[in-house]
C-alpha positions as CSV (number, residue, x, y, z in Angstrom):
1,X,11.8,-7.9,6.9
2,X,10.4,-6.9,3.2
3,X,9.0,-3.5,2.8
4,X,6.2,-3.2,-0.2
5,X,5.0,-0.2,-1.1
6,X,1.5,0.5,-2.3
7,X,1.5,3.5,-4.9
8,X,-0.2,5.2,-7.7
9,X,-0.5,8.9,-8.4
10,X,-4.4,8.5,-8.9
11,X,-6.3,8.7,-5.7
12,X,-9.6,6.5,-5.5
13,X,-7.7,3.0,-7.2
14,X,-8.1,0.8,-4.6
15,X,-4.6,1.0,-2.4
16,X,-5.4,1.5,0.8
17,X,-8.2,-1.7,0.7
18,X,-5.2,-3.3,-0.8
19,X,-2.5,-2.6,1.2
20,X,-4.7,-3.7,4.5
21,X,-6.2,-7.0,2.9
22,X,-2.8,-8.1,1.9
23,X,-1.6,-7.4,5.4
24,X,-4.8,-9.2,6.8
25,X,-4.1,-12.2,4.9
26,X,-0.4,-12.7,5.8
27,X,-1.6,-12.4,9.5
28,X,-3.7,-15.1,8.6
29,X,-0.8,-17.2,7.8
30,X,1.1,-16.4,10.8
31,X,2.9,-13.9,9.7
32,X,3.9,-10.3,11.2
33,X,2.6,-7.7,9.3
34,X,2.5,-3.8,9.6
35,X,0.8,-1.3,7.5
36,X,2.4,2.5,7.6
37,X,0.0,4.7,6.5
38,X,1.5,7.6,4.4
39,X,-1.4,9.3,3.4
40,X,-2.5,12.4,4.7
41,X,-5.9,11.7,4.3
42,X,-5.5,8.4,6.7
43,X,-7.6,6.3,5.4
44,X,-5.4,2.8,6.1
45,X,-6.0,4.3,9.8
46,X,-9.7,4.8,10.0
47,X,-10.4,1.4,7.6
48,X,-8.6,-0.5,10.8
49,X,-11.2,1.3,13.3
50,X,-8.9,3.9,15.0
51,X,-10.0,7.3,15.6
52,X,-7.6,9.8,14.4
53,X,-8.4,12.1,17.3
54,X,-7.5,9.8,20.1
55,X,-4.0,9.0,18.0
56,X,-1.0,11.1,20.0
57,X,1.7,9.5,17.8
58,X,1.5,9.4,13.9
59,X,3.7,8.9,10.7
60,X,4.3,12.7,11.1
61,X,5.9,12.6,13.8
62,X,8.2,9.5,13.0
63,X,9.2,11.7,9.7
64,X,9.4,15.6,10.9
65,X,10.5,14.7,15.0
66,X,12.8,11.9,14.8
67,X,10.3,10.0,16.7
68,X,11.1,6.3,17.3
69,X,8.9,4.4,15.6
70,X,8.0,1.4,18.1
71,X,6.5,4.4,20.2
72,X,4.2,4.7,17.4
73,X,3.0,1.3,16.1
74,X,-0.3,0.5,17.1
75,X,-2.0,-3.1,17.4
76,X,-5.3,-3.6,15.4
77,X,-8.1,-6.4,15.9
78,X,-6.3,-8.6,14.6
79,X,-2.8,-11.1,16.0
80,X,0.4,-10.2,14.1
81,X,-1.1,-7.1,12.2
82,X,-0.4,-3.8,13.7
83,X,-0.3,-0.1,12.0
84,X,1.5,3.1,12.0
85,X,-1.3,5.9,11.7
86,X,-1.6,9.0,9.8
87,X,-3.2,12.1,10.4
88,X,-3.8,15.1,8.1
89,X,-0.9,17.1,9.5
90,X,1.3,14.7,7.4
91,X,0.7,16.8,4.7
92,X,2.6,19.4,6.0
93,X,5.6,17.4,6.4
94,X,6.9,17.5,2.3
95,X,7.3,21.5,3.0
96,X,9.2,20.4,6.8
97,X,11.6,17.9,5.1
98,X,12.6,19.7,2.1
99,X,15.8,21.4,3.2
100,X,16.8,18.8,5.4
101,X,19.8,16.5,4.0
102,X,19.5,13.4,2.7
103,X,15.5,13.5,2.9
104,X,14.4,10.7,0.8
105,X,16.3,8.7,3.4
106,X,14.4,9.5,6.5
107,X,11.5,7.1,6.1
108,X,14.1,3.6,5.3
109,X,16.5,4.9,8.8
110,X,12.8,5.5,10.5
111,X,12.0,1.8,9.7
112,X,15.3,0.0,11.0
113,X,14.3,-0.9,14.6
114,X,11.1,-3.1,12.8
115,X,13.9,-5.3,11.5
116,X,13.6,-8.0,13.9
117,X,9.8,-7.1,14.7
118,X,8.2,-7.8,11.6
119,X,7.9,-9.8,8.7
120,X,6.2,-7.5,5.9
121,X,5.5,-3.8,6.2
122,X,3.5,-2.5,3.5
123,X,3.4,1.5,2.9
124,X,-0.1,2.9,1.7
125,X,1.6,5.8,-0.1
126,X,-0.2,9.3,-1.1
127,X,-2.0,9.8,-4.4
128,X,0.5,11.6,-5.9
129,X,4.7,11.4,-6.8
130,X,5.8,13.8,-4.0
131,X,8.7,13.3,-1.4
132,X,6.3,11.7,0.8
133,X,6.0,8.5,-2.3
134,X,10.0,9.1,-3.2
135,X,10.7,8.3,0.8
136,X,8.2,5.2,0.8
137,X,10.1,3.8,-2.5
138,X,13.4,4.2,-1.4
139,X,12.8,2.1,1.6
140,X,11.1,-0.6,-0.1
141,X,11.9,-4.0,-1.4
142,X,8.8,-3.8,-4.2
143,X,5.8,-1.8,-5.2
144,X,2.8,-2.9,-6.1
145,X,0.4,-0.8,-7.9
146,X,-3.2,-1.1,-7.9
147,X,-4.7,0.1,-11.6
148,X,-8.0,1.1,-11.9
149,X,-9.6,-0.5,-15.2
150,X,-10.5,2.9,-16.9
151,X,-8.2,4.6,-19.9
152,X,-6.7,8.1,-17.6
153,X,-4.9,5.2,-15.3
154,X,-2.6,3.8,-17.7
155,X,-0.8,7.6,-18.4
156,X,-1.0,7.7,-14.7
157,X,0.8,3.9,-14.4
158,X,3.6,4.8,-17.5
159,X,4.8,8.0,-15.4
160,X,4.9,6.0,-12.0
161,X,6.6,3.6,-13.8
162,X,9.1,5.8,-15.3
163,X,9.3,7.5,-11.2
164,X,10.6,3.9,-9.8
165,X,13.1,3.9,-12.6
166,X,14.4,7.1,-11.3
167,X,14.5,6.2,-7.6
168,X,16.1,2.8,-8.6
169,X,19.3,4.7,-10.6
170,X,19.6,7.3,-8.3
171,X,18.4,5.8,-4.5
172,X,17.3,2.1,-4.4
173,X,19.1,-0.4,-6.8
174,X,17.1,-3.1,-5.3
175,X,13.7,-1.8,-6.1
176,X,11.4,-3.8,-8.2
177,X,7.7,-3.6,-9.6
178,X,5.9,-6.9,-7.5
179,X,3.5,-6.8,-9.8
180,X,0.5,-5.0,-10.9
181,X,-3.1,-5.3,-9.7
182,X,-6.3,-4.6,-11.9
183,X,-9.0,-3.0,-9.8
184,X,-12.7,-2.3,-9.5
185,X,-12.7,-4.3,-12.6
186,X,-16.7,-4.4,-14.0
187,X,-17.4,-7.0,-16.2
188,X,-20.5,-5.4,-17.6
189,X,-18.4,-2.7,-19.2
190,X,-16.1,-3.7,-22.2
191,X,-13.6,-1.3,-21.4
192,X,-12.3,-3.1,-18.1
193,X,-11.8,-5.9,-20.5
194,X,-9.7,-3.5,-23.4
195,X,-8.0,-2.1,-20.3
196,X,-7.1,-5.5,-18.7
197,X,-5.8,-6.6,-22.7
198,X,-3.8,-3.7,-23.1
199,X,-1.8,-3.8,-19.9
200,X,-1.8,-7.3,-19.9
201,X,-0.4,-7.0,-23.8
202,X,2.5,-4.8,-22.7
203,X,3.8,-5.6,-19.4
204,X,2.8,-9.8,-19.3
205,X,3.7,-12.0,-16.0
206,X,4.1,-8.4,-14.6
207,X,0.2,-8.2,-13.9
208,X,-1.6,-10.6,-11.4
209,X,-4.1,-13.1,-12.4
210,X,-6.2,-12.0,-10.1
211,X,-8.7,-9.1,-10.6
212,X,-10.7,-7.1,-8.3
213,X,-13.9,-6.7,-9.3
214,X,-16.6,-3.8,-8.0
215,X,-17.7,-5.2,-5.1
216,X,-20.4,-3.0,-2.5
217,X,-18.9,-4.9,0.0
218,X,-15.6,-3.7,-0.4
219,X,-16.9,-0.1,-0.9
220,X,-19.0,-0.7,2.6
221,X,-16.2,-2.4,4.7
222,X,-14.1,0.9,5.8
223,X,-16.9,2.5,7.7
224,X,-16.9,-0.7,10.1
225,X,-13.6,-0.4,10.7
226,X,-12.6,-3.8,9.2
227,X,-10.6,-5.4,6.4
228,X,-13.2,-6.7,3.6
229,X,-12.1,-10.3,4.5
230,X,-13.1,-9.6,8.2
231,X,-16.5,-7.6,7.2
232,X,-18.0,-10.4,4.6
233,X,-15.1,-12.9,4.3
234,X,-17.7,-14.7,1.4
235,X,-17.9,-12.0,-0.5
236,X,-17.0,-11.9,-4.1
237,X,-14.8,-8.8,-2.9
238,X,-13.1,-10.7,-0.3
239,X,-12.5,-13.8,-2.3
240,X,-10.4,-11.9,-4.8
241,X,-8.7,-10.2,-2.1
242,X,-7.5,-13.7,-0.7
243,X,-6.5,-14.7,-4.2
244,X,-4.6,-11.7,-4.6
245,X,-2.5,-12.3,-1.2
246,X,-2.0,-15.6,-2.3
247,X,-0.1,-14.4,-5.6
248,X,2.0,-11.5,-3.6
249,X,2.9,-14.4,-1.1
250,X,3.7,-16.8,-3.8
251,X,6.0,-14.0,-5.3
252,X,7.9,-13.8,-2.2
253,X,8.2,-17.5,-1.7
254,X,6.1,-17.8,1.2
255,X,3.8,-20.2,-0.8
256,X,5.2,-22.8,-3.4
């Protein structure tokens, strides 16, 4: 089982739609894949069409109650893709964990019993570098980081950057940066292109090929509950998306 997490201190980037259309892809290809929803704000969980009111387990509890887990994971629309759901009393678990030892641990023991369940489990981590990220990096394999194309993300991408360098001395030797994704990329607007040269220019193979562009589709797809490539799989939005998934899969020798 790999675990990626999807991170970036800016909110609004594009991680959630990432995390789930990655996931949505390798289920296309057979593959079991889970998406744990670390953000407070749940928005993995109401993209996949589940109603946050009607949840009675959530990534809270697996965190702050020792909660198994399997009791939690959910199935979605979709074969071989299933989720672990958030609600907004996450947020209150940072302040619950703090004094309890070894706390940037509990989320890698919380995923052990997925071992032999799933193939991929991607983390849609919180917009910002808080215990809740630190525990989602420390049981990963990778990160990938969606970048907005505007010039605030890249001080935002050099201190995330310099955050998995810290987890990696001090947690997780493993960890590695998958790779980098531009987002909401507009090619009317000649500073997606400076951005795209610039982070291109200094971190190379690092960043896909692929680029997501702005895409209304994209933007519409979360309030019907369904993964862009399930909402308008000919979109220009969903396209990319499929490209994208290809390039992750390909990095992880799934696809030669």
């Amino acid at each position: 089982m790999k675990v990626i997490s999807v991170a970036n201190r800016k909110g609004g980037v594009g991680k959630t739609t990432t995390a789930i259309n990655i996931a949505t892809a390798m289920s296309a290809i057979g593959k079991k894949a889970l998406v744990f929803d670390l953000d407070p704000q749940g928005n993995a969980t109401t993209s996949l069409g589940l109603n946050k009111k009607q949840i009675t387990f959530s990534s809270y509890d697996i965190l702050t109650r020792g909660i198994n887990i399997l009791n939690v994971v959910q199935k979605t629309f979709l074969p071989s893709f299933e989720i672990v759901p958030a609600k907004p009393d996450l947020a209150a678990a940072e302040i619950e964990l703090i004094n309890i030892e070894r706390r940037e641990q509990i989320l890698k023991n919380a995923l052990k019993p997925l071992e032999n369940q799933f193939d991929y489990v991607l983390i849609d981590c919180p917009p910002s570098l808080n215990l809740l990220t630190i525990n989602a990096l420390v049981a990963s394999d990778s990160v990938i980081v969606p970048l907005q194309c505007e010039f605030l993300a890249l001080e935002g991408l050099t201190d995330l950057i310099k955050n998995i360098e810290r987890v990696k001395r001090n947690f997780n030797p493993n960890l590695k940066l998958q790779g980098i994704v531009l987002t909401m990329f507009d090619r009317r607007n000649n500073l997606s292109f400076m951005v795209e040269k610039d982070v291109r220019g200094y971190f190379g193979d690092l960043v896909y090929k692929t680029v997501i562009p702005r895409n209304v589709r994209i933007s519409e797809a979360p309030s019907h509950g369904k993964p862009i490539m399930i909402y308008d799989f000919k979109s220009t939005g969903a396209q990319s998306y499929i490209s994208l998934a290809k390039e992750v899969l390909t990095r992880e020798g799934e696809i030669k």
